[in-house]
Structures are given as C-alpha cells and as structure tokens.
ZAVOTOR-336431 format. One record per atom (N, C-alpha, C): atom name; x, z, y; residue number from 1. Coordinates in nm, 2 decimals. Layout:
BEGIN
<r nunu="CA" xx="X" zz="Z" yy="Y" semi="NUM"/>
...
This chain:
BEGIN
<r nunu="N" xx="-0.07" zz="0.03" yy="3.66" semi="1"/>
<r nunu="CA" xx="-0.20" zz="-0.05" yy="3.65" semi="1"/>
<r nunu="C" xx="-0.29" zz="-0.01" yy="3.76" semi="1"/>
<r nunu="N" xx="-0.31" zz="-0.11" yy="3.82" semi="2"/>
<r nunu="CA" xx="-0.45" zz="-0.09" yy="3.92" semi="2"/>
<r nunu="C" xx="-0.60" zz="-0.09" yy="3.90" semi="2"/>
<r nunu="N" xx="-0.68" zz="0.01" yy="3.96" semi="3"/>
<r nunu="CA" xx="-0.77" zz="0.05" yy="3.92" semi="3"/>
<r nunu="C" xx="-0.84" zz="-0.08" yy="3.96" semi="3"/>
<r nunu="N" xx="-0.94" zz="-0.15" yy="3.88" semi="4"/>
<r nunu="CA" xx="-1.02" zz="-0.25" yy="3.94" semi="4"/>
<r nunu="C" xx="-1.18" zz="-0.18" yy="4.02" semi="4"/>
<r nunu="N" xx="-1.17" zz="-0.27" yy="4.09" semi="5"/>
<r nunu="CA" xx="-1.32" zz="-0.25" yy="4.19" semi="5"/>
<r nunu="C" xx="-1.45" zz="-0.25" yy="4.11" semi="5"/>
<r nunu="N" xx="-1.44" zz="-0.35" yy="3.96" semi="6"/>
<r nunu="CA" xx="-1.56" zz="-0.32" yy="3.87" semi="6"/>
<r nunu="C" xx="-1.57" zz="-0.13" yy="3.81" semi="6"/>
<r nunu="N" xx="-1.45" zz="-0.12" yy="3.80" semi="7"/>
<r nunu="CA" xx="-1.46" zz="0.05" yy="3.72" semi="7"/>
<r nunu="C" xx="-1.49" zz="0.12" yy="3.84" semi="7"/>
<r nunu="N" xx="-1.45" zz="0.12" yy="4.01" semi="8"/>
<r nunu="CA" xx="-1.51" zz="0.15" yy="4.08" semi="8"/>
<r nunu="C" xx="-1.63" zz="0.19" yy="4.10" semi="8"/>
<r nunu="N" xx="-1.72" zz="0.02" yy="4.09" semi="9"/>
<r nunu="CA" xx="-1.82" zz="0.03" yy="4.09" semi="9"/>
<r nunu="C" xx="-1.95" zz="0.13" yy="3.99" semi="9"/>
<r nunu="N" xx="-1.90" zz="0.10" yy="3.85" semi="10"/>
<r nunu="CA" xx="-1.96" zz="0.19" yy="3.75" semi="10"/>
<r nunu="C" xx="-1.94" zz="0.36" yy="3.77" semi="10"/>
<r nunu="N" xx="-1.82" zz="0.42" yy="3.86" semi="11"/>
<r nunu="CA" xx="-1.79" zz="0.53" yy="3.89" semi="11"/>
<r nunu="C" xx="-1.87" zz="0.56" yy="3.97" semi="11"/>
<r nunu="N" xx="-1.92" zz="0.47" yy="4.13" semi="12"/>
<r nunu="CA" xx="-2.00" zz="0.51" yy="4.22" semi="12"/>
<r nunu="C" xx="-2.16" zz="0.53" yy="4.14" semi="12"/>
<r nunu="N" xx="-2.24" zz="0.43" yy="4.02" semi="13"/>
<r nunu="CA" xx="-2.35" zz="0.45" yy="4.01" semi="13"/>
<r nunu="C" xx="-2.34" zz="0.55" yy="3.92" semi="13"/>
<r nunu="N" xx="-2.24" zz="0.62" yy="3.87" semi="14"/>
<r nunu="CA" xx="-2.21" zz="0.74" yy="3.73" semi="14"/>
<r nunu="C" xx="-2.27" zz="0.89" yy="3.90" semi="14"/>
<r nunu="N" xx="-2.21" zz="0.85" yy="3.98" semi="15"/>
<r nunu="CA" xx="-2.21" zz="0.94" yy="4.05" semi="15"/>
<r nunu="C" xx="-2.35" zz="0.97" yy="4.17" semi="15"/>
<r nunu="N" xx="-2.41" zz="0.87" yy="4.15" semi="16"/>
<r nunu="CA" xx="-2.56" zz="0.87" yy="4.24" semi="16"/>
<r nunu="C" xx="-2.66" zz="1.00" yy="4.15" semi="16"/>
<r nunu="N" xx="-2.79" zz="1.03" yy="4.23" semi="17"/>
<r nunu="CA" xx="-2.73" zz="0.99" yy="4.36" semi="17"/>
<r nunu="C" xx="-2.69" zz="1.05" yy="4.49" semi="17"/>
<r nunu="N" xx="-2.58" zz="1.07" yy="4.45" semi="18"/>
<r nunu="CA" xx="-2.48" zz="1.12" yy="4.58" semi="18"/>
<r nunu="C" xx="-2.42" zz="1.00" yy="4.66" semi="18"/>
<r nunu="N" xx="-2.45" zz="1.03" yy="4.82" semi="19"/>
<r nunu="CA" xx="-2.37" zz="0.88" yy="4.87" semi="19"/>
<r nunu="C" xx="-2.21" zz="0.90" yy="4.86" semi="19"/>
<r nunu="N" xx="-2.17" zz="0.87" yy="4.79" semi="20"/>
<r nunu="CA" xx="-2.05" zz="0.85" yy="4.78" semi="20"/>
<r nunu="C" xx="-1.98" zz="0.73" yy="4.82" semi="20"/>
<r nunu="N" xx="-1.85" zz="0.70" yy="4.91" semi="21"/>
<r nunu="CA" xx="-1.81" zz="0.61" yy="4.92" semi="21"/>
<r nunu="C" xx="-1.65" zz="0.60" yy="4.90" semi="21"/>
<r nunu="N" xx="-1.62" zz="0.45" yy="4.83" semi="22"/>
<r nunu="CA" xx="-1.48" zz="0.44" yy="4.77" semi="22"/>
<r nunu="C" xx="-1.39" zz="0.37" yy="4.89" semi="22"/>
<r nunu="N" xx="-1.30" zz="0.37" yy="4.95" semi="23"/>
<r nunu="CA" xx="-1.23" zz="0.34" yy="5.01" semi="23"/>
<r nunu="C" xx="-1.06" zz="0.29" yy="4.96" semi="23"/>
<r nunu="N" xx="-1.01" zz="0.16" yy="4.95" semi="24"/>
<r nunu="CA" xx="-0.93" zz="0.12" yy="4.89" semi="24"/>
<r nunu="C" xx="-0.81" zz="0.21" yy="4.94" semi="24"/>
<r nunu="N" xx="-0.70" zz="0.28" yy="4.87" semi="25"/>
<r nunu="CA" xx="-0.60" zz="0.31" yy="4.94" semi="25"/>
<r nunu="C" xx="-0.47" zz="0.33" yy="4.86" semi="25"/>
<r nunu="N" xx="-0.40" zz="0.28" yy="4.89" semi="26"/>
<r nunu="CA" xx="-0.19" zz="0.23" yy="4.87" semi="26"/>
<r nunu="C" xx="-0.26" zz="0.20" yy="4.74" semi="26"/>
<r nunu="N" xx="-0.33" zz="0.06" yy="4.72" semi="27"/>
<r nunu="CA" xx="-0.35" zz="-0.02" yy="4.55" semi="27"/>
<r nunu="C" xx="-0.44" zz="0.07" yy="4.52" semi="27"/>
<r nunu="N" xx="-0.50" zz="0.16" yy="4.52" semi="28"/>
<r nunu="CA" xx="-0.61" zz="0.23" yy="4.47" semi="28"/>
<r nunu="C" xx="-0.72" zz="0.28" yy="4.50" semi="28"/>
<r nunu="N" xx="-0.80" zz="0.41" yy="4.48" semi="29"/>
<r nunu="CA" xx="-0.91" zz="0.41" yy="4.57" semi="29"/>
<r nunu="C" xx="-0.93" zz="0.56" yy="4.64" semi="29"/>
<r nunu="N" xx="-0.98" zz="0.60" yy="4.75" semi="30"/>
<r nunu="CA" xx="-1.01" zz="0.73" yy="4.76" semi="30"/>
<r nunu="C" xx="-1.16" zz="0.72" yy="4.78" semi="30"/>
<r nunu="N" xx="-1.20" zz="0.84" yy="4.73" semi="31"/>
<r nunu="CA" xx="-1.38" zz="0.86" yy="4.74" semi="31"/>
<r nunu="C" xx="-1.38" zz="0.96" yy="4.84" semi="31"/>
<r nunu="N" xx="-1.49" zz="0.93" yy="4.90" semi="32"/>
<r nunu="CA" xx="-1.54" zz="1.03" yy="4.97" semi="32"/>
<r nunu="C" xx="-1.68" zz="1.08" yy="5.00" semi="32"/>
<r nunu="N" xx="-1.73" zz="1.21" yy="5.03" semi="33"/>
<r nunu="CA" xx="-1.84" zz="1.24" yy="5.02" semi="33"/>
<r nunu="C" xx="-1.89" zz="1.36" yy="5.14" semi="33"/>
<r nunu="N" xx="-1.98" zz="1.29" yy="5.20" semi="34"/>
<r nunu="CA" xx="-1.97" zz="1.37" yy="5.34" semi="34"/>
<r nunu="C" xx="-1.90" zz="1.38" yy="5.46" semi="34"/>
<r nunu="N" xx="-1.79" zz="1.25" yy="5.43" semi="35"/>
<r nunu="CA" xx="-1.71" zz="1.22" yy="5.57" semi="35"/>
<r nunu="C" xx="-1.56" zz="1.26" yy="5.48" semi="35"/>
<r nunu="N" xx="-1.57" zz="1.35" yy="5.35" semi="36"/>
<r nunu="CA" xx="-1.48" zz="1.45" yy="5.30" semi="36"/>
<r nunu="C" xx="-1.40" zz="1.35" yy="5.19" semi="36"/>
<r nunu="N" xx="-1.27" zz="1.36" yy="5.19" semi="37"/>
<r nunu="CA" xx="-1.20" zz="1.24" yy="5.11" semi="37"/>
<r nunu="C" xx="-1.17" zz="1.39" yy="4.98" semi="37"/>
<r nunu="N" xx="-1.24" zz="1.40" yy="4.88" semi="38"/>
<r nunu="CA" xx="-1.28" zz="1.47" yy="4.77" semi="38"/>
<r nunu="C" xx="-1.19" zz="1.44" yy="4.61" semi="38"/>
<r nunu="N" xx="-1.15" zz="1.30" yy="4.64" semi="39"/>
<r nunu="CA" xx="-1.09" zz="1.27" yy="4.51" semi="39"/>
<r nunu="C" xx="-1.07" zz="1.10" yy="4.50" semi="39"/>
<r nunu="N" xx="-0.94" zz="1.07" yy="4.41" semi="40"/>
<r nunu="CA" xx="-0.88" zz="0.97" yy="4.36" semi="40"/>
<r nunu="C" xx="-0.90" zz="0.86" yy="4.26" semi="40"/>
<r nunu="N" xx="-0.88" zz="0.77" yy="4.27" semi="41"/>
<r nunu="CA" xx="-0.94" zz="0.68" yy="4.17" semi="41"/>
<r nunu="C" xx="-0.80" zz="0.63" yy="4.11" semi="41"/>
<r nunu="N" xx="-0.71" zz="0.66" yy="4.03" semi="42"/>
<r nunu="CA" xx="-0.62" zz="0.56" yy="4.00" semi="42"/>
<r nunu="C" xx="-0.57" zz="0.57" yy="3.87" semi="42"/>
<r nunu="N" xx="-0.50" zz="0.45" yy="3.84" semi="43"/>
<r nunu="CA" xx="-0.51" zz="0.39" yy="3.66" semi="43"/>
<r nunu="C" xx="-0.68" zz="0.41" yy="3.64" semi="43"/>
<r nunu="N" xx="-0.74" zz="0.40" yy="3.72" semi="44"/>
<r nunu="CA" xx="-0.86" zz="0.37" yy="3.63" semi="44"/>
<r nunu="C" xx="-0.93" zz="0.50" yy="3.57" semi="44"/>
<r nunu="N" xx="-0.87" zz="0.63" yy="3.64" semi="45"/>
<r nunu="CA" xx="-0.90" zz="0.75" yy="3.59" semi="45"/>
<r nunu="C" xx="-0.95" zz="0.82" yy="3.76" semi="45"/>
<r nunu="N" xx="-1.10" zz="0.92" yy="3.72" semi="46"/>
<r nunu="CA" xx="-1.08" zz="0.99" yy="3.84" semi="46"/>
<r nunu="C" xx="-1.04" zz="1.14" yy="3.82" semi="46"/>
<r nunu="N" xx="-0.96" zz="1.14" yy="3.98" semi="47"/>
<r nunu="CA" xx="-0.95" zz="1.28" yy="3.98" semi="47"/>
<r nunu="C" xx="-0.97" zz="1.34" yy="4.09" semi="47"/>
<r nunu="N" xx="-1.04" zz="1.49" yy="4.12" semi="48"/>
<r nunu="CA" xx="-1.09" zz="1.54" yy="4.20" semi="48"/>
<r nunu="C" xx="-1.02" zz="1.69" yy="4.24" semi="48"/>
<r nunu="N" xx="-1.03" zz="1.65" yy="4.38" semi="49"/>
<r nunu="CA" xx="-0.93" zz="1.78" yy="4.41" semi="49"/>
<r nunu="C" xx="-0.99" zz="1.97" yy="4.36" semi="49"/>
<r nunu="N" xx="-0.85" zz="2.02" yy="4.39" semi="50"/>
<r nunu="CA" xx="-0.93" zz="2.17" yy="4.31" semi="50"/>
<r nunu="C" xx="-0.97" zz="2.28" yy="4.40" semi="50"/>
<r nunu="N" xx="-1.06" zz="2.31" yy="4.43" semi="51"/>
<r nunu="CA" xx="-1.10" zz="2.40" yy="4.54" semi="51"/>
<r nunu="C" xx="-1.14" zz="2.55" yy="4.44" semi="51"/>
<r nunu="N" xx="-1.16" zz="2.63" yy="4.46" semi="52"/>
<r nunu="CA" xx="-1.23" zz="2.74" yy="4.44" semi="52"/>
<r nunu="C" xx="-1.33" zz="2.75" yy="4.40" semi="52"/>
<r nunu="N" xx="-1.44" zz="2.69" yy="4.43" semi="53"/>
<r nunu="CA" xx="-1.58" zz="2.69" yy="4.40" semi="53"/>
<r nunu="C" xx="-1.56" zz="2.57" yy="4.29" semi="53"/>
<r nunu="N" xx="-1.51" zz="2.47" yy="4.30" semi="54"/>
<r nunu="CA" xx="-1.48" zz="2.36" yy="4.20" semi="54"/>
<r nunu="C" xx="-1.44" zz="2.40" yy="4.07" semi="54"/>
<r nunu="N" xx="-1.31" zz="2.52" yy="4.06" semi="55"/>
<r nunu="CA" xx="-1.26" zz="2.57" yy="3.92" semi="55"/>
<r nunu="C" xx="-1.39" zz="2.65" yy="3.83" semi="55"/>
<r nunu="N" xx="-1.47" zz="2.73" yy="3.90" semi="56"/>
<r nunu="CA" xx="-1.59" zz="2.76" yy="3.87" semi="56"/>
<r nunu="C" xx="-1.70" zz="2.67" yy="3.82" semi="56"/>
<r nunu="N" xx="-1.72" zz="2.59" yy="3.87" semi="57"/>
<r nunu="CA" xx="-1.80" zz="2.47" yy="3.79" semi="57"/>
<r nunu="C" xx="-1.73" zz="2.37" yy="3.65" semi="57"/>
<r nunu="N" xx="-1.55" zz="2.34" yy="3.69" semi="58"/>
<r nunu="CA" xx="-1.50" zz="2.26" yy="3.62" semi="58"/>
<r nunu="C" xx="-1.49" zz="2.30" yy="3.49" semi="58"/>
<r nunu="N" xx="-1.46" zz="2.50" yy="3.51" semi="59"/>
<r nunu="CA" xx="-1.44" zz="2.51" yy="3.33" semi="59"/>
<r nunu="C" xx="-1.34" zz="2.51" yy="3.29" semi="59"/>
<r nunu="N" xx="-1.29" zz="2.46" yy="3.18" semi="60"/>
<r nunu="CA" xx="-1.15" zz="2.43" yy="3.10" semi="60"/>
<r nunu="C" xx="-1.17" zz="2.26" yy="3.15" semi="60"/>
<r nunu="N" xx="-1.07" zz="2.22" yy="3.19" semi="61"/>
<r nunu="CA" xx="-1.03" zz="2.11" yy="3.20" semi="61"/>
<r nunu="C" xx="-0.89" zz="2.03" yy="3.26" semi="61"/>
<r nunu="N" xx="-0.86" zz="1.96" yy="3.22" semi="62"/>
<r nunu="CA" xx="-0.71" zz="1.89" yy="3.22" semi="62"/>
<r nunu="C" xx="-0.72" zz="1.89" yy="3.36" semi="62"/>
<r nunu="N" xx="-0.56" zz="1.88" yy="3.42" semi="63"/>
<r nunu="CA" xx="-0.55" zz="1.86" yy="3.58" semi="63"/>
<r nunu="C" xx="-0.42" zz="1.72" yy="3.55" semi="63"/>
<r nunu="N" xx="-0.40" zz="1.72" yy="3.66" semi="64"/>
<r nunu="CA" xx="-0.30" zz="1.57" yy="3.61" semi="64"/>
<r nunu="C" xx="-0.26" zz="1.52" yy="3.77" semi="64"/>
<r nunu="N" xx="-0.17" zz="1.45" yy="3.81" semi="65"/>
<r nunu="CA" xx="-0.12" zz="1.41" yy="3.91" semi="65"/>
<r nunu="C" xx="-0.20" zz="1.23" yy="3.91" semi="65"/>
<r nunu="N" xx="-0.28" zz="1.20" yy="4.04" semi="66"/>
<r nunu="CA" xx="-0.26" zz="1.08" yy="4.06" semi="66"/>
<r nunu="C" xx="-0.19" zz="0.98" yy="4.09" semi="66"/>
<r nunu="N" xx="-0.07" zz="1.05" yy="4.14" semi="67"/>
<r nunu="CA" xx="0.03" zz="0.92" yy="4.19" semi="67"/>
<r nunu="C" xx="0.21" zz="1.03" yy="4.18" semi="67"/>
<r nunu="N" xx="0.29" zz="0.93" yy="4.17" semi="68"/>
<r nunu="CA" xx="0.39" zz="1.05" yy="4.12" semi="68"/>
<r nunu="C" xx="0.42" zz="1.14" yy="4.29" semi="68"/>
<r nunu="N" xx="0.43" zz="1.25" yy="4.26" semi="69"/>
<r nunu="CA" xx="0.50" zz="1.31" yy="4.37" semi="69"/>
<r nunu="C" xx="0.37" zz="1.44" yy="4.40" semi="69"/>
<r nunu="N" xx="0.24" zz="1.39" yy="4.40" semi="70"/>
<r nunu="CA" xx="0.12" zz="1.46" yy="4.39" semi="70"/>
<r nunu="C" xx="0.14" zz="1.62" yy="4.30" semi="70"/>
<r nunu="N" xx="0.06" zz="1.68" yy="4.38" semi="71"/>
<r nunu="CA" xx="0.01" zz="1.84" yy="4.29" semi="71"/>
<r nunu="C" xx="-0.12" zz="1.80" yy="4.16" semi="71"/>
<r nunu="N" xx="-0.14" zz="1.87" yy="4.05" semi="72"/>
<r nunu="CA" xx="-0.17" zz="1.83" yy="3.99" semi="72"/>
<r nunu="C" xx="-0.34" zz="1.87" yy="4.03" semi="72"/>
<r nunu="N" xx="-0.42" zz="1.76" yy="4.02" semi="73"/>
<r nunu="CA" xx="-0.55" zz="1.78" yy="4.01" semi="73"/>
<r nunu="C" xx="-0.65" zz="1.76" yy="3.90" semi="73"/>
<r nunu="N" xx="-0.79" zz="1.81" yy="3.92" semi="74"/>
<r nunu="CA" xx="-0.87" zz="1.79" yy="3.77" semi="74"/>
<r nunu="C" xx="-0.86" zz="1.66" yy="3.80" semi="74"/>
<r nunu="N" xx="-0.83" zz="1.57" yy="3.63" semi="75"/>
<r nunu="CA" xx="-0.84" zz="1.50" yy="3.56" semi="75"/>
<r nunu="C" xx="-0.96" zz="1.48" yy="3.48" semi="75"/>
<r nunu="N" xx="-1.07" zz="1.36" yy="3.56" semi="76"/>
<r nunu="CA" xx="-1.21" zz="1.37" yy="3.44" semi="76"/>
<r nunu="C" xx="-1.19" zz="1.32" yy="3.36" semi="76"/>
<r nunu="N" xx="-1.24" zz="1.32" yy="3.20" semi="77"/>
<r nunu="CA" xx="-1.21" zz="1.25" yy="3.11" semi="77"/>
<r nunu="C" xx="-1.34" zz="1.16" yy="3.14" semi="77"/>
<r nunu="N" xx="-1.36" zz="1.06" yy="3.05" semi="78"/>
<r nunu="CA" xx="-1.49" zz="0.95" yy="3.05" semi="78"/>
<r nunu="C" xx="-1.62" zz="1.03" yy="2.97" semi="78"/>
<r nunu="N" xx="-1.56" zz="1.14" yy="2.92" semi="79"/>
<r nunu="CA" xx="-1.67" zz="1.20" yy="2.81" semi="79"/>
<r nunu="C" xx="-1.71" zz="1.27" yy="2.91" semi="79"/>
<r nunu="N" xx="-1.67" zz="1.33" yy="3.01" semi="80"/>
<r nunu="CA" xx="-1.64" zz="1.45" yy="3.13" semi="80"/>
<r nunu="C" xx="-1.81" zz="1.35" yy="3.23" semi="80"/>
<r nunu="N" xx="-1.75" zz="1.25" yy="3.28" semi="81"/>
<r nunu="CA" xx="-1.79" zz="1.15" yy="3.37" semi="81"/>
<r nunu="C" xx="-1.97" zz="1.13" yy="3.31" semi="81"/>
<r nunu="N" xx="-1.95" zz="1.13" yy="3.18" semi="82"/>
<r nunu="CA" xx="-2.12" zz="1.08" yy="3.13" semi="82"/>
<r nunu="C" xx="-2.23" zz="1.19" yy="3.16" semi="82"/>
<r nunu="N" xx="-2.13" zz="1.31" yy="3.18" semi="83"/>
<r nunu="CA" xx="-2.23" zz="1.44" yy="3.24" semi="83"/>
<r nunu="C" xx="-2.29" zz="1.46" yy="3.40" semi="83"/>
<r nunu="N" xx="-2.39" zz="1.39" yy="3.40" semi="84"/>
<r nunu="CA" xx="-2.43" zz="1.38" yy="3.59" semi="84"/>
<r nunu="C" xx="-2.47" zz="1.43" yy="3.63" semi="84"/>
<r nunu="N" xx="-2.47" zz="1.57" yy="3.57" semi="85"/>
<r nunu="CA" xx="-2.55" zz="1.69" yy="3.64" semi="85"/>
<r nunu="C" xx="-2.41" zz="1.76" yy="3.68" semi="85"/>
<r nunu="N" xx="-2.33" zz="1.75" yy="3.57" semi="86"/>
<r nunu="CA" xx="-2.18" zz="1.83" yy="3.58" semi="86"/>
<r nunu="C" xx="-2.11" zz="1.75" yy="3.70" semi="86"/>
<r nunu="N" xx="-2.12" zz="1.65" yy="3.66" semi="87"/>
<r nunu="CA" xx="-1.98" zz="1.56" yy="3.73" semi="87"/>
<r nunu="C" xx="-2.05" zz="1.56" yy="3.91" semi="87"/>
<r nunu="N" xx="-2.16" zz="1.57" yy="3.92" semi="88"/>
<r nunu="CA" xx="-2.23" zz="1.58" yy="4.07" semi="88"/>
<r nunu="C" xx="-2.24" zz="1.72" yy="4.13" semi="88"/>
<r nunu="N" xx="-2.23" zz="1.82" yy="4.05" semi="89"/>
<r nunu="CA" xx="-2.26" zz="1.90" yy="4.09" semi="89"/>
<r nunu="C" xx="-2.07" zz="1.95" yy="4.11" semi="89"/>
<r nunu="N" xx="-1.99" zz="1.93" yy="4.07" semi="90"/>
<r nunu="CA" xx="-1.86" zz="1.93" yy="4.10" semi="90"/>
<r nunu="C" xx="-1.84" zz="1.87" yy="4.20" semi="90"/>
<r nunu="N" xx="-1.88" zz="1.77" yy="4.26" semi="91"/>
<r nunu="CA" xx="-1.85" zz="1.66" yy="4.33" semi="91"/>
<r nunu="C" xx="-1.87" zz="1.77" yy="4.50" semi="91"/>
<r nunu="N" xx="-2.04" zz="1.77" yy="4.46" semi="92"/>
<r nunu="CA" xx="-2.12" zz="1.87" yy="4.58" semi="92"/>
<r nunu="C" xx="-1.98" zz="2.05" yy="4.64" semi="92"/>
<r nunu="N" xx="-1.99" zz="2.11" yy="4.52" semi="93"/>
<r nunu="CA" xx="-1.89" zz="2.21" yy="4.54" semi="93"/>
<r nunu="C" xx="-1.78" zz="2.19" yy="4.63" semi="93"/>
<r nunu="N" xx="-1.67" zz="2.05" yy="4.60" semi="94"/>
<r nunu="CA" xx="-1.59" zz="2.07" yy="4.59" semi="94"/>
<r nunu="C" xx="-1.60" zz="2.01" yy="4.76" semi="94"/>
<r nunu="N" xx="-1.65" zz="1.93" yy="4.75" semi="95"/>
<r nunu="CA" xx="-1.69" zz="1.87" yy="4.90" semi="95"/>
<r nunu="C" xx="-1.74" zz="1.94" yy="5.01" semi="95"/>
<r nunu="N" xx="-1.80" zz="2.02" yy="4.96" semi="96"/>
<r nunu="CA" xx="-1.83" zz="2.14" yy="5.06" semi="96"/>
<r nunu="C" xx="-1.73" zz="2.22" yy="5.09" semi="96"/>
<r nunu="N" xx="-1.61" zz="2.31" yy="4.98" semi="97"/>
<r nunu="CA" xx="-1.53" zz="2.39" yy="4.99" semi="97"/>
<r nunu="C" xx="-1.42" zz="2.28" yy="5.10" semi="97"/>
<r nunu="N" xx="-1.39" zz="2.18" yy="5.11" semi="98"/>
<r nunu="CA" xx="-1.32" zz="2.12" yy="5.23" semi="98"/>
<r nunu="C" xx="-1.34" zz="2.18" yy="5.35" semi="98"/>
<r nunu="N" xx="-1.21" zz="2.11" yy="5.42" semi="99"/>
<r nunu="CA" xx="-1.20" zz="2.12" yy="5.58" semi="99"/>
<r nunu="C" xx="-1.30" zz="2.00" yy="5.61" semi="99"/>
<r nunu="N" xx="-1.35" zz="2.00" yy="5.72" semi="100"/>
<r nunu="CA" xx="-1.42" zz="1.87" yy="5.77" semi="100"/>
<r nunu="C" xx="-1.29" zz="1.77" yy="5.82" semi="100"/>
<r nunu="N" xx="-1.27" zz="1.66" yy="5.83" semi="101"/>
<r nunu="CA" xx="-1.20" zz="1.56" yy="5.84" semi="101"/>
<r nunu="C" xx="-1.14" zz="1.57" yy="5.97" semi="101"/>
<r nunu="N" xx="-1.05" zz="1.55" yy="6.07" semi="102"/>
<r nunu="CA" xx="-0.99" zz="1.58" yy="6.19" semi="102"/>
<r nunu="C" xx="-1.02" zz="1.45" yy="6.26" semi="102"/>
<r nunu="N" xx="-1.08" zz="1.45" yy="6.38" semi="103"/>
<r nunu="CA" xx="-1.09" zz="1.33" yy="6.47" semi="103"/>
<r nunu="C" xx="-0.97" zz="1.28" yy="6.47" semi="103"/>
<r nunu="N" xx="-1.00" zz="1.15" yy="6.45" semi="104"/>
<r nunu="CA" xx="-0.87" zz="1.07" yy="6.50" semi="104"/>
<r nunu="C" xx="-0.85" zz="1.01" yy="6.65" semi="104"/>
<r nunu="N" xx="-0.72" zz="1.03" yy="6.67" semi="105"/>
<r nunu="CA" xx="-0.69" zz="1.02" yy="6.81" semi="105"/>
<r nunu="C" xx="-0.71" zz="0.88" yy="6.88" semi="105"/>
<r nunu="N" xx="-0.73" zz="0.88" yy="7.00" semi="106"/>
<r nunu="CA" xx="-0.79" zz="0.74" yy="7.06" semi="106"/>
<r nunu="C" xx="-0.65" zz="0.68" yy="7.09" semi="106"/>
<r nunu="N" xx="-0.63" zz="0.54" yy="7.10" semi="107"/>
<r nunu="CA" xx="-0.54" zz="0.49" yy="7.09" semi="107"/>
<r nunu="C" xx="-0.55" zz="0.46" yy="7.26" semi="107"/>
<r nunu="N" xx="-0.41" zz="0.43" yy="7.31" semi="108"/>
<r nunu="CA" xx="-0.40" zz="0.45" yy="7.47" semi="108"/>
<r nunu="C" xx="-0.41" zz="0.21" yy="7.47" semi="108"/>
C-alpha cells in the first residue's frame, strides 16, 4: 500500500515547526530536515533512522524495516506521533547526529 500525499501532509503539520520536507521516493516518501534525509514515510507509517543521540530520546520503542531488504529502524506508532515535543525533538537529534549530505557531481 502506498503512502498517500494527504497522510503526508498531516505528518509535515504533526511535525512544525520544524521545516521539514517530504520528497516522493520509489512510491513513497523521504523527509528531510536540514538538507539531512532523517526518515521514511511508507505504508503510511513513519520511520526514522537510529542514531545515538536518537536511542536516548526514543526510549523503548518498536524498530521495523521500511521496505524489504532495509535494517530495522524506529517505527512511530500514531500515539508516538501526537507527542510534539517528543516526536520534534527526535526529529532535531537525530538530524543533527547525521553526516551532512555529499555534493552531487556536476554532470559533463
């Protein structure tokens, strides 16, 4: 099942306000925050990658593969999602504990 662009949408204003942006990718979505691709949008569930500083804020919580073949990452539940102090301030952590994004090469 494909995640629709309306549950998207409700995900981006759950998450303000942090600029966060969703980017369609293979049928689904990646978010990003900071230039930093942070986490997954698919079946309609998000998941956000696990960093160090992230396990620290997340707590006890489910991890889960987005797509088959994937390592498993936190899995938000929707009860998880209603917390915007939680769910933002995970968001901030985990986005910070990233590499910064690699220039992409100029095309000849």
């Amino acid at each position: 099942m494909a995640t629709s662009r309306d549950f998207v949408e409700e995900l981006l204003l759950k998450l303000q306000p942090l600029d966060v942006q969703a980017r369609p990718m293979f049928g689904e979505y990646g978010l990003y925050f900071k230039g930093k691709n942070f986490a997954f949008v698919c079946d309609e569930t998000l998941f956000i990658k696990v960093t160090e500083p992230g396990i620290e804020v997340a707590g006890r919580i489910g991890k889960g593969s987005p797509y088959p073949g994937a390592k498993p990452i936190f899995k938000i539940s929707p009860t998880k999602l209603r917390q915007r102090e939680w769910i933002t301030r995970l968001v901030e952590v985990t986005s910070d504990a990233l590499d910064p994004p690699k220039p992409k090469k100029r095309r000849r």
